[in-house]
C-alpha positions, 0 to 999 in steps of 0.5 A: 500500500502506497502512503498516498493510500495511508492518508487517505484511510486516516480521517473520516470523508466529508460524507461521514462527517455529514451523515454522523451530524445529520444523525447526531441532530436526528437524535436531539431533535427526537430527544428535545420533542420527547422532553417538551412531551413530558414536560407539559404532562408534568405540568398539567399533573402537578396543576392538576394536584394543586387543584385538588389540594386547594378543593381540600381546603375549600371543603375545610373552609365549608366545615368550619363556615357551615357554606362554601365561599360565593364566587364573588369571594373565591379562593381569597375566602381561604386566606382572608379573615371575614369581616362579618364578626359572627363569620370571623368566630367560626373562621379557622385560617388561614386554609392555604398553606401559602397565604395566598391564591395558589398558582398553576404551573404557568404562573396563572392564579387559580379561579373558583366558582360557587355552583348552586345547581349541582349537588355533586359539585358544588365549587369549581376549581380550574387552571386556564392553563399554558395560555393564560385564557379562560375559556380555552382548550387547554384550560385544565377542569377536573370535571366534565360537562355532561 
């Protein structure tokens, strides 16, 4: 073999360098959108837990006030003594832990509504999610409208 030959074998082609690359971006392009996946499933699951955690409140709230707060007062009942004295004797908080309106894991606060029409459920909790709207398909509501 001549020692033209030998440098030759030495190093990697533009071609192998090209494939290794384009295989090396395939990889971190699967890898960053399998992240971004799990990401956004986390969020909604640790959302999801906050509102469960703050519903526990909210029926502490209701056994100690004997009613749920309305949806004028929402989730600033749990944290702020009434100014009613007969409702301030009765009332055992703060309810959160924080002191303050909980928020998802985008940042947003968390809404309340009273609802007086349905036995099963009568309060909501919901996170309006990544986008920060109310109203939208990505609101997180752990209940379904039937």
């Amino acid at each position: 073999m001549s020692r033209r030959e030998r440098n030759r074998r030495k190093g990697f082609t533009l071609i192998e360098l090209i494939i290794v690359v384009s295989v090396l971006a395939f990889l971190a392009g699967i890898s960053v959108v399998g992240y971004t996946q799990v990401r956004r499933g986390l969020d909604r699951d640790a959302t999801l837990a906050l509102i469960s955690q703050t519903e526990s409140a909210v029926k502490f709230y209701e056994a100690n006030m004997r009613r749920y707060p309305t949806t004028e007062e929402g989730l600033r009942a749990l944290i702020e003594r009434p100014q009613d004295e007969a409702e301030a004797e009765r009332w055992n908080g703060p309810y959160l832990e924080e002191r303050e309106i909980p928020r998802d894991a985008w940042g947003n606060e968390l809404r309340y509504e009273r609802v007086t029409d349905d036995e099963d459920r009568p309060f909501r909790i919901w996170s309006v999610g990544p986008d920060g709207q109310d109203g939208t398909d990505d609101d997180i509501r752990p209940w379904t409208d039937d």
